[in-house]
TORTOR-648289 format. One record per residue: residue in one letter; x negated, y, z of N, C-alpha, C, O, CB in turn. Coordinates in steps of 0.05 Angstrom, whole numbers, padded with zeros to 5 digits, always signed. Glycine has a CB too. Example, Ala and Ser with C-alpha at 12.3 -4.5 7.8 and 13.67 -1.06 7.14 Angstrom:
BEGIN
A-00264-00114+00156-00246-00090+00156-00264-00066+00156-00285-00066+00169-00226-00089+00181;S-00257-00045+00142-00273-00021+00143-00258+00001+00157-00268+00023+00161-00282-00012+00114;
END
This chain:
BEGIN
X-00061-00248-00784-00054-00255-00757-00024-00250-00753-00014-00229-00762-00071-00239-00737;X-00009-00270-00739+00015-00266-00728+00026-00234-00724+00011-00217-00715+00012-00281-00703;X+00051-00229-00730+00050-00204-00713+00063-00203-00691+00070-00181-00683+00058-00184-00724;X+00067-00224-00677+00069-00237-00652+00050-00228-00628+00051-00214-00608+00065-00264-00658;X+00028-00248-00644+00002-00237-00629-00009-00202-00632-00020-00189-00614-00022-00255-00642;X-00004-00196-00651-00010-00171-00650+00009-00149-00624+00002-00131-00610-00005-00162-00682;X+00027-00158-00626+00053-00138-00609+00038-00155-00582+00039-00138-00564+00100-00147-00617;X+00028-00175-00573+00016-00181-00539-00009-00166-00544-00009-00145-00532+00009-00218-00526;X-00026-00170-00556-00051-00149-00547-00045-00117-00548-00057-00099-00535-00078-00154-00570;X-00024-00113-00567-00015-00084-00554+00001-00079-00528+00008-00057-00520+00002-00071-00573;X+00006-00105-00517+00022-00103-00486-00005-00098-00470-00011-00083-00452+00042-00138-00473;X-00019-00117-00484-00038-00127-00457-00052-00099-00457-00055-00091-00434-00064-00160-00462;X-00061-00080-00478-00076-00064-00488-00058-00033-00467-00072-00015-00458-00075-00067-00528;X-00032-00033-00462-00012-00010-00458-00012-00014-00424-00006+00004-00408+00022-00014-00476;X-00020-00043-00414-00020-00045-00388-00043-00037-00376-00047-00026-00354-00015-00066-00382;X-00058-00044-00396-00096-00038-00388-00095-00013-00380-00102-00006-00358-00122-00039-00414;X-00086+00007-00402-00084+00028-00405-00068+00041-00372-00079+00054-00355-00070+00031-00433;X-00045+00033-00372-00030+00040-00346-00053+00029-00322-00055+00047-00305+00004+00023-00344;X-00062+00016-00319-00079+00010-00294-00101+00020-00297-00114+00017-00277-00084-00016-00286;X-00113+00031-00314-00140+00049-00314-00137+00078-00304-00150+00085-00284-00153+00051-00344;X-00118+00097-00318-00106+00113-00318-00086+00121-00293-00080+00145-00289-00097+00109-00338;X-00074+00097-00274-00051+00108-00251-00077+00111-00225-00101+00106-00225-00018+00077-00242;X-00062+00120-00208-00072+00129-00178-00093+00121-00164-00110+00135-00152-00054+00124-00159;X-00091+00092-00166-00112+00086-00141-00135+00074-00153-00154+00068-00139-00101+00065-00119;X-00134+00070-00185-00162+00068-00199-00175+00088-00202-00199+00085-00205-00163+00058-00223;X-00161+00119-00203-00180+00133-00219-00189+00155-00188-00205+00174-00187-00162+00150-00253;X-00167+00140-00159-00174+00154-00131-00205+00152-00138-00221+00171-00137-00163+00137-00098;X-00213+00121-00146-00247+00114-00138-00267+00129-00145-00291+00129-00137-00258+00090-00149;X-00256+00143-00161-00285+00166-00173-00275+00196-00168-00288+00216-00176-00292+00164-00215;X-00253+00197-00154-00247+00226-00146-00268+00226-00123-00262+00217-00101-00213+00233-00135;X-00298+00238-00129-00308+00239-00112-00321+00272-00121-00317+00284-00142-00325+00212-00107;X-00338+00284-00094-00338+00318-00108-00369+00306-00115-00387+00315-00100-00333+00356-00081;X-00378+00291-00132-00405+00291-00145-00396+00303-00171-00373+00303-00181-00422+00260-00147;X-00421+00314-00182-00419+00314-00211-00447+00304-00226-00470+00300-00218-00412+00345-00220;X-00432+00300-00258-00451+00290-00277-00448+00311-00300-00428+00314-00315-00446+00258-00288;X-00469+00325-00300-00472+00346-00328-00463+00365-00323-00460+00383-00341-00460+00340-00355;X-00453+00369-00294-00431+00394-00290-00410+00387-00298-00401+00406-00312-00434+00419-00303;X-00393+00367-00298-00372+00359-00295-00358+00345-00267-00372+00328-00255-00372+00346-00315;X-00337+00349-00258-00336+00323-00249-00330+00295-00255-00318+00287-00275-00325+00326-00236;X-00337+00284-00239-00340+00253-00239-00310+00241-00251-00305+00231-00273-00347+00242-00205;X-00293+00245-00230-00261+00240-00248-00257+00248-00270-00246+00231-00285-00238+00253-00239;X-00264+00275-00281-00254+00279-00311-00277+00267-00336-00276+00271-00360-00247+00315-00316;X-00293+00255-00326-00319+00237-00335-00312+00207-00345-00319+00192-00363-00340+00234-00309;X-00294+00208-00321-00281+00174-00329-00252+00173-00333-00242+00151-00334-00286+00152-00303;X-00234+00200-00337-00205+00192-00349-00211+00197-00382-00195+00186-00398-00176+00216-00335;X-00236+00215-00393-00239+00213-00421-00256+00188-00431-00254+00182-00454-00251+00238-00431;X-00270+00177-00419-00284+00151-00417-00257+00133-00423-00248+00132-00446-00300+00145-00385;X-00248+00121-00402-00222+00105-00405-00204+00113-00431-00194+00094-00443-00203+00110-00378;X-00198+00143-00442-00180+00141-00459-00192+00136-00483-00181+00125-00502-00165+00160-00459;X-00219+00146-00482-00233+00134-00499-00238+00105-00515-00243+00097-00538-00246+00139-00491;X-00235+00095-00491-00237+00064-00497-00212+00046-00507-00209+00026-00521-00245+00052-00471;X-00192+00070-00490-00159+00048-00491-00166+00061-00530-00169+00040-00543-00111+00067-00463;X-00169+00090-00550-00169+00087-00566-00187+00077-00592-00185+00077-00616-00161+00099-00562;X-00212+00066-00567-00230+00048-00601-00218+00024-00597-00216+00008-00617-00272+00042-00605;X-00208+00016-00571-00197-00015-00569-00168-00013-00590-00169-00030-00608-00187-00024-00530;X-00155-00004-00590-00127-00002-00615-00144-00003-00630-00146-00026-00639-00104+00023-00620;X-00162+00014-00642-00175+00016-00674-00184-00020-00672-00177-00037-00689-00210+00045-00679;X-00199-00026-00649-00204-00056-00661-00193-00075-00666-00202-00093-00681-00213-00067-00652;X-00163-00074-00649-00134-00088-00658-00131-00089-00679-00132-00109-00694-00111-00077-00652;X-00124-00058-00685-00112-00057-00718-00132-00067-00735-00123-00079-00754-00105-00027-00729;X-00158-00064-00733-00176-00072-00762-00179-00102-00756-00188-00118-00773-00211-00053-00766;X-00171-00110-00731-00178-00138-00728-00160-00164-00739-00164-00187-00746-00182-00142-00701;X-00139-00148-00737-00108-00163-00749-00096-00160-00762-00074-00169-00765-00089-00165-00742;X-00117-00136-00785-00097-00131-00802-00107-00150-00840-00098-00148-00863-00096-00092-00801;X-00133-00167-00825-00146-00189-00844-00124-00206-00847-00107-00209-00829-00173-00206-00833;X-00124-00217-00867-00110-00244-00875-00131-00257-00895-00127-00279-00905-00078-00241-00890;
END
């Protein structure tokens, strides 16, 4: 794959990341419930980073075929 294309899905991948992660997405689950004895916010900022890092792993293994 291009490494063109590779450098935009890491934009698109670094923005995702910035809008999952900033203020008024992660306000929505600042709520005082909990799950497991956690709260709910710190439930879904390791969730999200979670994801921003299997989504890179899928980048990289996805583009790095020829």
């Amino acid at each position: 794959m291009k490494e063109s294309l590779k450098s935009q899905y890491f934009w698109a991948l670094f923005f995702l990341g910035i809008f999952l992660l900033n203020y008024p997405v992660l306000n929505l689950y600042n709520i005082p419930e909990r799950w497991a004895d956690f709260p709910v916010l710190f439930i879904f900022i390791f969730f999200f980073w979670a994801l921003l890092i299997a989504v890179t792993g899928w980048i990289i293994k996805r583009t790095d075929k020829k």
